[in-house]
mmCIF file of the N, C-alpha and C atoms, coordinates in Angstrom:
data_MODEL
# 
_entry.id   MODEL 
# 
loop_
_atom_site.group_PDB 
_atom_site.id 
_atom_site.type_symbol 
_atom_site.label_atom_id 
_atom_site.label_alt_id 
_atom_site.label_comp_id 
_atom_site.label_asym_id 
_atom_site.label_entity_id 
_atom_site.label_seq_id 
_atom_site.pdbx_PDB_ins_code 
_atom_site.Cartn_x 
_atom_site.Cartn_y 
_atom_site.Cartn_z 
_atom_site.occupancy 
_atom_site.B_iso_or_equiv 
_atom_site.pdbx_formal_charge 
_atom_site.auth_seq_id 
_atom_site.auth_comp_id 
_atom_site.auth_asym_id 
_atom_site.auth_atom_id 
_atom_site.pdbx_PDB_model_num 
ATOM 1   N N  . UNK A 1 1  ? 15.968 -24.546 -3.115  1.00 0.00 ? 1  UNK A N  1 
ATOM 2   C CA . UNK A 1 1  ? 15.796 -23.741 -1.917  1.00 0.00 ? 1  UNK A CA 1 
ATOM 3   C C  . UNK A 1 1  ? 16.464 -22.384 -2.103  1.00 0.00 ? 1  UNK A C  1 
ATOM 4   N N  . UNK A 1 2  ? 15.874 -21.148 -1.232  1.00 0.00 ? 2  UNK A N  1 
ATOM 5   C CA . UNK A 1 2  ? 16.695 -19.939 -1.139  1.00 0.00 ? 2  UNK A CA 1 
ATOM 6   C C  . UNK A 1 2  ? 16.809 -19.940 0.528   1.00 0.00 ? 2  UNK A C  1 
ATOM 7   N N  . UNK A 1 3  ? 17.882 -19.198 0.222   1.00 0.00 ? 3  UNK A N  1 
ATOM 8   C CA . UNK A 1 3  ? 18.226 -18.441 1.575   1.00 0.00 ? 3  UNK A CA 1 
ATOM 9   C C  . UNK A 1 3  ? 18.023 -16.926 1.849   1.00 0.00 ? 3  UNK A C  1 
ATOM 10  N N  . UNK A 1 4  ? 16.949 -16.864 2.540   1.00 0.00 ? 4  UNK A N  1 
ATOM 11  C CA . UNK A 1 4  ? 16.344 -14.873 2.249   1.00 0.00 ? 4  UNK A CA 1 
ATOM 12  C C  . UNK A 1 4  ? 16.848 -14.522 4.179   1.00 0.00 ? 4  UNK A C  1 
ATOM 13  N N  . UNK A 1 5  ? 17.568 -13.495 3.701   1.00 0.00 ? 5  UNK A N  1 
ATOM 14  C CA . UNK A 1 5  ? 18.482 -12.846 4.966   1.00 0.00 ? 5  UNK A CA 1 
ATOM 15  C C  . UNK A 1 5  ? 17.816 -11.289 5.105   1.00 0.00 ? 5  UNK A C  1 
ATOM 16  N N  . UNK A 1 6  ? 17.653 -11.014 6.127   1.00 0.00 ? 6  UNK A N  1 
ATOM 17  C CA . UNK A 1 6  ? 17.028 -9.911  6.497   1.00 0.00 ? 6  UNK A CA 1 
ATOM 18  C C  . UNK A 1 6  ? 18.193 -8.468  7.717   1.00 0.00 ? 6  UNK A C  1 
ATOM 19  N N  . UNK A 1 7  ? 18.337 -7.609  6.983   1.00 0.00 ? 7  UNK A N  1 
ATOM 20  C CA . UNK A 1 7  ? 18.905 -7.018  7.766   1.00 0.00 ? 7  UNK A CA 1 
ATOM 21  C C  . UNK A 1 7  ? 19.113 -5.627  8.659   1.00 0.00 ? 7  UNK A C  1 
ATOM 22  N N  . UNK A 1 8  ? 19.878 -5.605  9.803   1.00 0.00 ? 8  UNK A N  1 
ATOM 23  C CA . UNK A 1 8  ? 19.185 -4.060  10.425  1.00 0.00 ? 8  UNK A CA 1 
ATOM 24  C C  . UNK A 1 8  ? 17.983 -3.817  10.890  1.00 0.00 ? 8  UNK A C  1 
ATOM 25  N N  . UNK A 1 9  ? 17.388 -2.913  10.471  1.00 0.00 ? 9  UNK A N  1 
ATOM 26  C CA . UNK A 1 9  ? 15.465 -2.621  11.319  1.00 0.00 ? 9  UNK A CA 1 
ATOM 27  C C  . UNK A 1 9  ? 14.901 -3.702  10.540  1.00 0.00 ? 9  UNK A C  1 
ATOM 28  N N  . UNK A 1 10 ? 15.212 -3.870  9.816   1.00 0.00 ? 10 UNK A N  1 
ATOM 29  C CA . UNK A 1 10 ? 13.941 -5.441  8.628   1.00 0.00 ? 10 UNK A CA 1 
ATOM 30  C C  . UNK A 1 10 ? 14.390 -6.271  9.649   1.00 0.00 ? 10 UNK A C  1 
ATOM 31  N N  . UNK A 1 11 ? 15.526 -7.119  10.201  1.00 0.00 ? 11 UNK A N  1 
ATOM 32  C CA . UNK A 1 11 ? 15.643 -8.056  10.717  1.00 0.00 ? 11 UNK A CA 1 
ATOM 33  C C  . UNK A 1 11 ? 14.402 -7.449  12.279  1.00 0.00 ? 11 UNK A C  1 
ATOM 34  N N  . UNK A 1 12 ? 14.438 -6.340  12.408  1.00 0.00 ? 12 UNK A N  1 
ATOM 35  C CA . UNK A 1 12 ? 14.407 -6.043  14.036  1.00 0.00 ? 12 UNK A CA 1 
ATOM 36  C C  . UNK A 1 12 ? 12.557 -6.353  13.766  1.00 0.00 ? 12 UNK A C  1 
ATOM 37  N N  . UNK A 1 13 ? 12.180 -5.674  12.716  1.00 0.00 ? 13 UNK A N  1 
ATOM 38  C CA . UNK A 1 13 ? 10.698 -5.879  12.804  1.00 0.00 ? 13 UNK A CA 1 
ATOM 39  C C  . UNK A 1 13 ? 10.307 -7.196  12.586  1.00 0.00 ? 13 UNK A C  1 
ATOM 40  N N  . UNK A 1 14 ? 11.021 -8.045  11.681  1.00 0.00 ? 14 UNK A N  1 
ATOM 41  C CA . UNK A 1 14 ? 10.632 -9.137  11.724  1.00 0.00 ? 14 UNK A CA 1 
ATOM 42  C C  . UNK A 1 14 ? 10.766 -10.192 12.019  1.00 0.00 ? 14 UNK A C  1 
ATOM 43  N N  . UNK A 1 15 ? 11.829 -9.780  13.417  1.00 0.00 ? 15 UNK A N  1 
ATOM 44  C CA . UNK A 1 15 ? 12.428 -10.899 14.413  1.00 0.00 ? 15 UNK A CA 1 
ATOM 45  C C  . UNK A 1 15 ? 13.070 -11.767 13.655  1.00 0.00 ? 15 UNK A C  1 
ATOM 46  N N  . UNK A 1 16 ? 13.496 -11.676 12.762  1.00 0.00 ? 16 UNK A N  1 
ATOM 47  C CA . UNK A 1 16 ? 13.943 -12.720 11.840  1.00 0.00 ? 16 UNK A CA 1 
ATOM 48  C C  . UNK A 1 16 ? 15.575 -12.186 11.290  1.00 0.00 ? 16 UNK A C  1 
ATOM 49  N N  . UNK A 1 17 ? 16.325 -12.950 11.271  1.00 0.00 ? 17 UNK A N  1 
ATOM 50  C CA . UNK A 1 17 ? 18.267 -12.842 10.406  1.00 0.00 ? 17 UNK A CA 1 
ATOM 51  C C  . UNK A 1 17 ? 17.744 -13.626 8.805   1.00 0.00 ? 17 UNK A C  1 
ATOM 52  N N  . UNK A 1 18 ? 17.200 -14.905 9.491   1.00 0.00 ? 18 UNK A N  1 
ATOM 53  C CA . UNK A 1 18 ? 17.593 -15.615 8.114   1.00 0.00 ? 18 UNK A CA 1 
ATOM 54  C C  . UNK A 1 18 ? 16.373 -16.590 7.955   1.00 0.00 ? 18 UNK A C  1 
ATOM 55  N N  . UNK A 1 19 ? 15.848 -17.152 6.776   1.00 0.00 ? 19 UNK A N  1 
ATOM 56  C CA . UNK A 1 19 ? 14.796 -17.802 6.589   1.00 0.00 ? 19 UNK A CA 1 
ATOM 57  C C  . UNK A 1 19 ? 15.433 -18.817 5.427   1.00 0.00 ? 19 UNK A C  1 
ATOM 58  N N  . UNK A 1 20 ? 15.149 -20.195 5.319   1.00 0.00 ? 20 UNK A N  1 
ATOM 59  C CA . UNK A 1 20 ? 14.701 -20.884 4.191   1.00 0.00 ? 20 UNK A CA 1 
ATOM 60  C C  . UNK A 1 20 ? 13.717 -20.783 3.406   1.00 0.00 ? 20 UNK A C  1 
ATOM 61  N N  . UNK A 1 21 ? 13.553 -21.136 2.162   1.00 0.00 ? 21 UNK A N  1 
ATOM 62  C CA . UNK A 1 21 ? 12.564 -20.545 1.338   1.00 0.00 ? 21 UNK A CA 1 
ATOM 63  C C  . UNK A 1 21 ? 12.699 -21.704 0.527   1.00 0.00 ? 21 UNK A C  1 
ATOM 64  N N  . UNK A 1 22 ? 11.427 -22.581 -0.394  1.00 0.00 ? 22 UNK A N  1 
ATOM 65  C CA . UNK A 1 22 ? 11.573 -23.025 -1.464  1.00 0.00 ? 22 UNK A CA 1 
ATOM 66  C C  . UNK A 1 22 ? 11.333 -22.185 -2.348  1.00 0.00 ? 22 UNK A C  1 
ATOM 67  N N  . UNK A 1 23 ? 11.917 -22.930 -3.465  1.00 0.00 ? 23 UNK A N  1 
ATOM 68  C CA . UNK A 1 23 ? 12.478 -22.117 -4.713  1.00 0.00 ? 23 UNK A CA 1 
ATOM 69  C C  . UNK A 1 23 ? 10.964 -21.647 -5.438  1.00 0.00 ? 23 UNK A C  1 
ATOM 70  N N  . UNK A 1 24 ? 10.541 -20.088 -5.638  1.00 0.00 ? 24 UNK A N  1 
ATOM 71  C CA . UNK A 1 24 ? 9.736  -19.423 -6.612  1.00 0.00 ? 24 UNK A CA 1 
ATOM 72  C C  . UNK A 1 24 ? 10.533 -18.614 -7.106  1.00 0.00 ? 24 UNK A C  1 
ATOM 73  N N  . UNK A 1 25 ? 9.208  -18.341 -8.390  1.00 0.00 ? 25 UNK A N  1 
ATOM 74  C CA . UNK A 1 25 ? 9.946  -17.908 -9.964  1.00 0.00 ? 25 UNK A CA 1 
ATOM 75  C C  . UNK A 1 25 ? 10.635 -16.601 -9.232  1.00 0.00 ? 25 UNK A C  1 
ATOM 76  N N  . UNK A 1 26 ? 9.952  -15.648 -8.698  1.00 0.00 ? 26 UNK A N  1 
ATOM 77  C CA . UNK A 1 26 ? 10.614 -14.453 -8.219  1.00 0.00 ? 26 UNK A CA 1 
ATOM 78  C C  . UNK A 1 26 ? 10.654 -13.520 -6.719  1.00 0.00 ? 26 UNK A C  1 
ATOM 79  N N  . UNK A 1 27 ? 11.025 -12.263 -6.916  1.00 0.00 ? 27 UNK A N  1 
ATOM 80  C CA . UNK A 1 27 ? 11.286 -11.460 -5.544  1.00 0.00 ? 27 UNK A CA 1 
ATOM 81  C C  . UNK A 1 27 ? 10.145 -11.555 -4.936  1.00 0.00 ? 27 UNK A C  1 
ATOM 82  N N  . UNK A 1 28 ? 8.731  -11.304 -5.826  1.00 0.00 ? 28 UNK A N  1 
ATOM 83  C CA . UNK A 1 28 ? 7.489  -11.083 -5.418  1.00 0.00 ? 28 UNK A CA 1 
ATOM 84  C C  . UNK A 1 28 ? 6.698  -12.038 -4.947  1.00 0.00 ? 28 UNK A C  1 
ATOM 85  N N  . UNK A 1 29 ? 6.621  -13.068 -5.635  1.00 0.00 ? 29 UNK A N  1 
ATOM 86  C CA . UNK A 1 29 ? 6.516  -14.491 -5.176  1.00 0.00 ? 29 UNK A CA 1 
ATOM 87  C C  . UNK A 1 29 ? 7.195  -14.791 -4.159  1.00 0.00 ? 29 UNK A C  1 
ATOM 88  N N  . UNK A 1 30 ? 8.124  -14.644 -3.372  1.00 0.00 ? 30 UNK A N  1 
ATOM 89  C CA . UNK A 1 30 ? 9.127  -14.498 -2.440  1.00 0.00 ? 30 UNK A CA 1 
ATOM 90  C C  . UNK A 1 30 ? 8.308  -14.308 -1.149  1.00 0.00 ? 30 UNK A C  1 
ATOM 91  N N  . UNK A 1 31 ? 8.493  -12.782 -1.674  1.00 0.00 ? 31 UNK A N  1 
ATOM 92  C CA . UNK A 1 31 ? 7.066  -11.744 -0.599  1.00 0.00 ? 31 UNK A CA 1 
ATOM 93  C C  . UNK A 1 31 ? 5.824  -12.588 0.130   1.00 0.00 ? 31 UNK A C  1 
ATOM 94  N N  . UNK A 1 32 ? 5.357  -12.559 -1.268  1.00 0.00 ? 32 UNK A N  1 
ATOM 95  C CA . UNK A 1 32 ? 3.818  -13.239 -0.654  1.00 0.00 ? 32 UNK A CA 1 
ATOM 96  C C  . UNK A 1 32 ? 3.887  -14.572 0.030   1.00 0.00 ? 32 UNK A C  1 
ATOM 97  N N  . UNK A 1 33 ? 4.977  -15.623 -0.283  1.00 0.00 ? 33 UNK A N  1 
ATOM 98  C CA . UNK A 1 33 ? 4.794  -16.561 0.346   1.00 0.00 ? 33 UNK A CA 1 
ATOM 99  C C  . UNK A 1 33 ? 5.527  -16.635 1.653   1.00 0.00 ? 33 UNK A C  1 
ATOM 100 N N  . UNK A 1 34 ? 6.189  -15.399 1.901   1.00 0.00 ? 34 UNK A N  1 
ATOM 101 C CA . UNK A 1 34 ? 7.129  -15.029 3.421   1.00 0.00 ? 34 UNK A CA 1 
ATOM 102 C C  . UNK A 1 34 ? 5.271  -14.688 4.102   1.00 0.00 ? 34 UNK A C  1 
ATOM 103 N N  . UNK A 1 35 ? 4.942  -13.851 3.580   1.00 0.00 ? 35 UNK A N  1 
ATOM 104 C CA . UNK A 1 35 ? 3.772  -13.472 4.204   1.00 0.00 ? 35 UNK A CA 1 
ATOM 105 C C  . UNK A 1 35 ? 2.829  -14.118 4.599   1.00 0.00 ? 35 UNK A C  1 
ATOM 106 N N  . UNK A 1 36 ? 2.367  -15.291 3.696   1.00 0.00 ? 36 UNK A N  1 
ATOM 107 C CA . UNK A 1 36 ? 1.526  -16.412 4.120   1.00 0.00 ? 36 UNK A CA 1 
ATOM 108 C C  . UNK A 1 36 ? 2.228  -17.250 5.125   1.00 0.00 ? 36 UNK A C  1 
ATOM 109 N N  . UNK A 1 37 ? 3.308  -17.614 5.303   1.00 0.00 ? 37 UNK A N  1 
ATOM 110 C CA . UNK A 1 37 ? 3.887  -18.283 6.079   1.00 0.00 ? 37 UNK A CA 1 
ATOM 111 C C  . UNK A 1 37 ? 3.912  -17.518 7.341   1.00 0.00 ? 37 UNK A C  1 
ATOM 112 N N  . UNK A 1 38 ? 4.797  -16.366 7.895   1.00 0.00 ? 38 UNK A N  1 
ATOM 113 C CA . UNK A 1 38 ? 5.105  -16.022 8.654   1.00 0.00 ? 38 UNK A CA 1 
ATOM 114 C C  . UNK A 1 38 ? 4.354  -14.743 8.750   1.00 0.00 ? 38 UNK A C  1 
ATOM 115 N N  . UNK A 1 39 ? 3.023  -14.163 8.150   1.00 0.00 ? 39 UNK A N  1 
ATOM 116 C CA . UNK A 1 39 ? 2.427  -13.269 8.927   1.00 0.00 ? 39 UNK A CA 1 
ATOM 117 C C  . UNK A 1 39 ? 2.570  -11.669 7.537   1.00 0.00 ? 39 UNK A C  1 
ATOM 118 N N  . UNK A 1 40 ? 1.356  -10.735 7.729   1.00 0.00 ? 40 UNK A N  1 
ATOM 119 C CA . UNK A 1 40 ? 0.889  -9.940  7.163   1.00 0.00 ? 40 UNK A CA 1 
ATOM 120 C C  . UNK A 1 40 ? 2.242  -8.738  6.823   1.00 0.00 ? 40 UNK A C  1 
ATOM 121 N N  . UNK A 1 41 ? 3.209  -9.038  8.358   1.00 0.00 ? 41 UNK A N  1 
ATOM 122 C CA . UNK A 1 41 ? 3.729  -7.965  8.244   1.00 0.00 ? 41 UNK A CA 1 
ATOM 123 C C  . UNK A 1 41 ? 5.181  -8.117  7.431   1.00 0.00 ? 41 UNK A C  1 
ATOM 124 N N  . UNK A 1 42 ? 5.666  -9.179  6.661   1.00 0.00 ? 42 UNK A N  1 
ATOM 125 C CA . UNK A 1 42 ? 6.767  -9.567  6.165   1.00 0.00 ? 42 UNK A CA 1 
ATOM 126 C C  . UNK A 1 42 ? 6.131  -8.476  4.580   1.00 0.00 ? 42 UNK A C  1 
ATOM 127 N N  . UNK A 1 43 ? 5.045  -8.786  4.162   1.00 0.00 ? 43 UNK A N  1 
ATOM 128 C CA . UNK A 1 43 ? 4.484  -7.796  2.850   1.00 0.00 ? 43 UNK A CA 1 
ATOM 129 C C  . UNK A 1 43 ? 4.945  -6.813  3.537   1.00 0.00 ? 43 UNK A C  1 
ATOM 130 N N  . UNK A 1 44 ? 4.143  -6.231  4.237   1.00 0.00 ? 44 UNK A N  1 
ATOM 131 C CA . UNK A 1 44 ? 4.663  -5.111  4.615   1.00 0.00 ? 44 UNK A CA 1 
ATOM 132 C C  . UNK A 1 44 ? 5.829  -4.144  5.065   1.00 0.00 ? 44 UNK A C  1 
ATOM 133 N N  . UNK A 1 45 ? 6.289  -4.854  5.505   1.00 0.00 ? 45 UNK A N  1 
ATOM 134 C CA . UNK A 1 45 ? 7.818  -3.859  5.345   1.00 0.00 ? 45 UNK A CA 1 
ATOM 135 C C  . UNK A 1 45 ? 8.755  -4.786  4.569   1.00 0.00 ? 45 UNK A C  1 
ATOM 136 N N  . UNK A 1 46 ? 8.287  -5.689  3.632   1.00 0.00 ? 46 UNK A N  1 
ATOM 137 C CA . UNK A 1 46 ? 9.662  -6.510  2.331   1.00 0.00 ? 46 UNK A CA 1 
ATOM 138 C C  . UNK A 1 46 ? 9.183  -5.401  1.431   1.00 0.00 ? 46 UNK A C  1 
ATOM 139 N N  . UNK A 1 47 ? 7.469  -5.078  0.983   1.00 0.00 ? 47 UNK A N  1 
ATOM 140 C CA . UNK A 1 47 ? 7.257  -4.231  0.215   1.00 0.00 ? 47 UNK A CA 1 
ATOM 141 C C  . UNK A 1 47 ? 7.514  -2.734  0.245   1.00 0.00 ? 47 UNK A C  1 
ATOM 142 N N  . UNK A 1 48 ? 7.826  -2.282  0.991   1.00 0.00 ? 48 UNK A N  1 
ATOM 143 C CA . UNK A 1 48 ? 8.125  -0.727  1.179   1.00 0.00 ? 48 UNK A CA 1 
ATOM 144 C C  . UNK A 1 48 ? 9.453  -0.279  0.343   1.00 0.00 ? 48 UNK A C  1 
ATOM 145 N N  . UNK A 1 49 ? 8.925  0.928   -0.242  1.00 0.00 ? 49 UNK A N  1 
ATOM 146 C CA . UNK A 1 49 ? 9.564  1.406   -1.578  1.00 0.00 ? 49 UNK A CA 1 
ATOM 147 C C  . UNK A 1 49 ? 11.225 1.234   -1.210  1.00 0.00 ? 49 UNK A C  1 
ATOM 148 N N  . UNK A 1 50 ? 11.499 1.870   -0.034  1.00 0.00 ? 50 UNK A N  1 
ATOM 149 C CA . UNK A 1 50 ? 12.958 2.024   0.154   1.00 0.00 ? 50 UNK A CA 1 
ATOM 150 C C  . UNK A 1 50 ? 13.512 1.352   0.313   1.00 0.00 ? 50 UNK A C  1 
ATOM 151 N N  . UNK A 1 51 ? 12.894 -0.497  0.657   1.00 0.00 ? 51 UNK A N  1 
ATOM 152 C CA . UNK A 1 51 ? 13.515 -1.380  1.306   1.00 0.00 ? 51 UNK A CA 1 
ATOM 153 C C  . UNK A 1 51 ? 14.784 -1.554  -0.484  1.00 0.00 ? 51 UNK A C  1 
ATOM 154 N N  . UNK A 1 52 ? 16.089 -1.972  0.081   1.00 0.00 ? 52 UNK A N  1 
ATOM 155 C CA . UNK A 1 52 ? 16.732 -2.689  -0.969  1.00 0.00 ? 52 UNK A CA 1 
ATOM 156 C C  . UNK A 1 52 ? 16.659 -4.186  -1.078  1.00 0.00 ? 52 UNK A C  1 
ATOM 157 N N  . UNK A 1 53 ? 16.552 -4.170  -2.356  1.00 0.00 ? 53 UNK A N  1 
ATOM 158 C CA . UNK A 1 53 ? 16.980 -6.003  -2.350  1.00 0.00 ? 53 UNK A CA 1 
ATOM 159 C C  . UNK A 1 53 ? 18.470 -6.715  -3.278  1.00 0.00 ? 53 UNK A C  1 
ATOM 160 N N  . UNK A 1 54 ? 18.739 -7.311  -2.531  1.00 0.00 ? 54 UNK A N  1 
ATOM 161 C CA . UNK A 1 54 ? 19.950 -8.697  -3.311  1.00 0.00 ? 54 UNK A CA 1 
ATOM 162 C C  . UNK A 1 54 ? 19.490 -9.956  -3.323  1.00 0.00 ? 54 UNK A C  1 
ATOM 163 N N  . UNK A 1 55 ? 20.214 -10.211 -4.442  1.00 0.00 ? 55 UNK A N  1 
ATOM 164 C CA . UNK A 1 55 ? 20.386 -11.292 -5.177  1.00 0.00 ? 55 UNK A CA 1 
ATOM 165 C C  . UNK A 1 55 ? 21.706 -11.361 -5.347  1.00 0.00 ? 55 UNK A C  1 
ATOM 166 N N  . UNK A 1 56 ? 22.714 -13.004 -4.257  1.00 0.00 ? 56 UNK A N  1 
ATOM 167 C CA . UNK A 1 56 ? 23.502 -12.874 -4.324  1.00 0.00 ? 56 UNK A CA 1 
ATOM 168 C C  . UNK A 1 56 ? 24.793 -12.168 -3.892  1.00 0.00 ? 56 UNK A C  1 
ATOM 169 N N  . UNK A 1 57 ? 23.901 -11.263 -3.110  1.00 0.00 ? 57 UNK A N  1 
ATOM 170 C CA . UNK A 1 57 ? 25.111 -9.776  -3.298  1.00 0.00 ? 57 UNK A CA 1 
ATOM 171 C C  . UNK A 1 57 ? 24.680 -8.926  -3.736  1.00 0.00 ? 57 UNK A C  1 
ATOM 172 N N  . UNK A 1 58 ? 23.828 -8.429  -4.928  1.00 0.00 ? 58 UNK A N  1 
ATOM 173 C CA . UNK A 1 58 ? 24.018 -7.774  -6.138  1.00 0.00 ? 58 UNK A CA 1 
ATOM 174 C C  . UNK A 1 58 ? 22.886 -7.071  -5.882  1.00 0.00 ? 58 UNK A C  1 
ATOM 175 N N  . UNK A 1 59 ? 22.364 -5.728  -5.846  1.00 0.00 ? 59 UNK A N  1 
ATOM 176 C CA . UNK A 1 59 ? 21.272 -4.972  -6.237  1.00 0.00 ? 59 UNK A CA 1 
ATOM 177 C C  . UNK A 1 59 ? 20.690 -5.215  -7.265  1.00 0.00 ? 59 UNK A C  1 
ATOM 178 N N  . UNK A 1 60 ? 19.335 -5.841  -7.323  1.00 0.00 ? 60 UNK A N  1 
ATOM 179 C CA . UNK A 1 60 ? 18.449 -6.186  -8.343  1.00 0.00 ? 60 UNK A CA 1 
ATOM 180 C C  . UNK A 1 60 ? 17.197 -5.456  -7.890  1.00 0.00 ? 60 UNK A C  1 
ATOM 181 N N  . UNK A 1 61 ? 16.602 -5.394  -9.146  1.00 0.00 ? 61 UNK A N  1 
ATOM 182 C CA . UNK A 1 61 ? 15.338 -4.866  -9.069  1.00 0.00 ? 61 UNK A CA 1 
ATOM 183 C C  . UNK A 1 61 ? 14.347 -5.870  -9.066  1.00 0.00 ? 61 UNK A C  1 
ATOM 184 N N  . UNK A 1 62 ? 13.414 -5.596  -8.085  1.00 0.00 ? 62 UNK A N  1 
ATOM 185 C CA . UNK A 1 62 ? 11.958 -6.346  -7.860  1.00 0.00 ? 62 UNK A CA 1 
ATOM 186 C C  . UNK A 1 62 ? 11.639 -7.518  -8.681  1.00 0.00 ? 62 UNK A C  1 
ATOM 187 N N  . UNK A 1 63 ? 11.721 -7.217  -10.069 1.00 0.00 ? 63 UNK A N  1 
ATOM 188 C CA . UNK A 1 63 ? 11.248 -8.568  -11.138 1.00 0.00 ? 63 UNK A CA 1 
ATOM 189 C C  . UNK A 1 63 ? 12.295 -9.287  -11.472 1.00 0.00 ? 63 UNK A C  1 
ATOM 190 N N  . UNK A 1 64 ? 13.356 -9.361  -10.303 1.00 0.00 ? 64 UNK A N  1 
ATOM 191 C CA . UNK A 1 64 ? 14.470 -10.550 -10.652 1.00 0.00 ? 64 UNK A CA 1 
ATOM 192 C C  . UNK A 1 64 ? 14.103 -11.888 -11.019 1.00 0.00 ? 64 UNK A C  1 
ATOM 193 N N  . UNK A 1 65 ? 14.861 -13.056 -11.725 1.00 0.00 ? 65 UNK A N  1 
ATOM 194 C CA . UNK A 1 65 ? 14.247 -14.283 -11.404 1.00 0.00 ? 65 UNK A CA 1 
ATOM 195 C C  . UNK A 1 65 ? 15.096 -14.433 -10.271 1.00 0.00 ? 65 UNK A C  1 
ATOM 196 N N  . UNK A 1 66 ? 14.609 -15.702 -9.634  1.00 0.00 ? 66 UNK A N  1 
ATOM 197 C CA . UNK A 1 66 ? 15.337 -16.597 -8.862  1.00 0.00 ? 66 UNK A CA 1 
ATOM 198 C C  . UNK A 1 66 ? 15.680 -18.179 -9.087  1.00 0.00 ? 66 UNK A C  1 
ATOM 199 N N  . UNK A 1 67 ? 16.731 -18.258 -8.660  1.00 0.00 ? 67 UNK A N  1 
ATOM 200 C CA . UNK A 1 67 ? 17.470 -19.807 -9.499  1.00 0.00 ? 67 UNK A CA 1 
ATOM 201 C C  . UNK A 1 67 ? 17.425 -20.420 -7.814  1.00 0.00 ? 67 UNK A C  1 
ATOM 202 N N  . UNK A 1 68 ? 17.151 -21.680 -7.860  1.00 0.00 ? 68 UNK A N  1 
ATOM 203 C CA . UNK A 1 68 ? 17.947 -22.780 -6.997  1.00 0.00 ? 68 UNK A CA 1 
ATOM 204 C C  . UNK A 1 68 ? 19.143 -22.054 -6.275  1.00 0.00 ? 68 UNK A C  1 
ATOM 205 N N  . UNK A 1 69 ? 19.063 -22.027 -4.931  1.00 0.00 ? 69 UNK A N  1 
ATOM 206 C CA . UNK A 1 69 ? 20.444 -21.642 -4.178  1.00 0.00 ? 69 UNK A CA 1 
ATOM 207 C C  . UNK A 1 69 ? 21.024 -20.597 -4.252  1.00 0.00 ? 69 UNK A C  1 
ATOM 208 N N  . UNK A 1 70 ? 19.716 -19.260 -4.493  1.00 0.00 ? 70 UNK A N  1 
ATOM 209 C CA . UNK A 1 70 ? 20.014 -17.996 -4.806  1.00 0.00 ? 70 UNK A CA 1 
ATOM 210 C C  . UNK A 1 70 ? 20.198 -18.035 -3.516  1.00 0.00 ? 70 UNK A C  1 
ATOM 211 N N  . UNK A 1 71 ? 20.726 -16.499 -2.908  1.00 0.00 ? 71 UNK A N  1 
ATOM 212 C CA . UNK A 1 71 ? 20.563 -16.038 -1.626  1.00 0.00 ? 71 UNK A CA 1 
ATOM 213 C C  . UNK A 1 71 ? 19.700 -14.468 -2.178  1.00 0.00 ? 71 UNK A C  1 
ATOM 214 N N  . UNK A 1 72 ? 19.158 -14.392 -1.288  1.00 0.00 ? 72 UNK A N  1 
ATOM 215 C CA . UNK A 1 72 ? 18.133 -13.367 -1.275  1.00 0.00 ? 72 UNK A CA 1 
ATOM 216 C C  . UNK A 1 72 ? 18.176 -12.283 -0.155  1.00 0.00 ? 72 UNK A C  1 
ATOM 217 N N  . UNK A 1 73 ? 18.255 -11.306 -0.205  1.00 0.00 ? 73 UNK A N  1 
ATOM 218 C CA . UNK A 1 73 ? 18.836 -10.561 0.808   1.00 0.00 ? 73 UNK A CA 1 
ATOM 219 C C  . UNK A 1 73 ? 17.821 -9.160  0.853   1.00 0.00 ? 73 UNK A C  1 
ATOM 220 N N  . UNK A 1 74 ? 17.416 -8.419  2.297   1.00 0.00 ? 74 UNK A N  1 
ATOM 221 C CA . UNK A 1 74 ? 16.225 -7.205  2.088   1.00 0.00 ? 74 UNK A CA 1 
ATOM 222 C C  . UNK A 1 74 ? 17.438 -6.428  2.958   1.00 0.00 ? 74 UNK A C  1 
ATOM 223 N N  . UNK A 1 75 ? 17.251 -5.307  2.664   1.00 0.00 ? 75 UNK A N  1 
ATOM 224 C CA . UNK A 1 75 ? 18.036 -4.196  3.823   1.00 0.00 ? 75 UNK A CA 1 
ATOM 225 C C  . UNK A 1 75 ? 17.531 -2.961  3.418   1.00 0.00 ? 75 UNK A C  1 
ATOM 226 N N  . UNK A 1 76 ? 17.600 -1.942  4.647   1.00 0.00 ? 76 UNK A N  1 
ATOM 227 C CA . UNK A 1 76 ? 17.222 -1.308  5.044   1.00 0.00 ? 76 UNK A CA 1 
ATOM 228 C C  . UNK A 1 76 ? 17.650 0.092   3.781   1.00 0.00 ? 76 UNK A C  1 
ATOM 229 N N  . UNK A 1 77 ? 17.144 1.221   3.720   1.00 0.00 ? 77 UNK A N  1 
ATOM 230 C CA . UNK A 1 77 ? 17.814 2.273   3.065   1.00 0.00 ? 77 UNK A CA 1 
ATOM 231 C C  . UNK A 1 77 ? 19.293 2.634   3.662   1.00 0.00 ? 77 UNK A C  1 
ATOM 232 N N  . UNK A 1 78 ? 20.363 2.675   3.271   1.00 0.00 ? 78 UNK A N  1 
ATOM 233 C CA . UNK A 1 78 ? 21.755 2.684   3.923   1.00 0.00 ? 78 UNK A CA 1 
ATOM 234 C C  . UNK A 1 78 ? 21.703 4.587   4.303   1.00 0.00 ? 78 UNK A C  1 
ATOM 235 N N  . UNK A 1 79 ? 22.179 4.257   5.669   1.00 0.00 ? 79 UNK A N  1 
ATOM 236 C CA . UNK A 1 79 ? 21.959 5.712   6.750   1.00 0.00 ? 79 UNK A CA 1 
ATOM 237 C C  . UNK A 1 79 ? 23.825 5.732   6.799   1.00 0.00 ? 79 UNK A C  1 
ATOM 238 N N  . UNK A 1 80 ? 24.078 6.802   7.000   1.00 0.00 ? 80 UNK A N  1 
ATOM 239 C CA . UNK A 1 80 ? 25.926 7.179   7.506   1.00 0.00 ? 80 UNK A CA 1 
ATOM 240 C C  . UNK A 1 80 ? 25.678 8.102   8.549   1.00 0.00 ? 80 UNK A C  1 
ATOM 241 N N  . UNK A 1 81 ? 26.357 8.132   9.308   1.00 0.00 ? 81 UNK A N  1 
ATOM 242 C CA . UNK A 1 81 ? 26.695 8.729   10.131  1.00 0.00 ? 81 UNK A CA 1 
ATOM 243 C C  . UNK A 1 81 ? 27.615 8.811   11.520  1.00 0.00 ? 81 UNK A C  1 
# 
């Protein structure tokens, strides 16, 4: 299983904090099956260029793998002010 956490405006558009996930090979695989499950618009703003992603914690890029009991994490472009 993963744990994919959504945060800030991602959580706000997609009504969603936190999701279970069974375990696929990767981020993208991730995507598409958030999308089949829960609707067109999880592609759509998980895929948008600026969104960041973790693994763990950790800034990874798109073609991460994913292991058993990763945590998976989307957030927003980081704003200061």
């Amino acid at each position: 299983m993963l744990t994919v956490l959504f945060f800030a405006s991602i959580r706000e558009r997609l009504n969603a904090s936190r999701l279970e996930l069974a375990l696929v090979r990767d981020i993208e695989s991730a995507i598409e099956i958030l999308a089949h499950e829960h609707g067109a618009i999880y592609a759509e703003v998980l895929r948008a260029a600026n969104v960041i992603v973790a693994v763990n914690q950790r800034v990874v890029e798109r073609n991460a793998v994913l292991q058993a009991g990763d945590e998976l994490a989307f957030y927003p472009p980081v704003t200061g002010g």
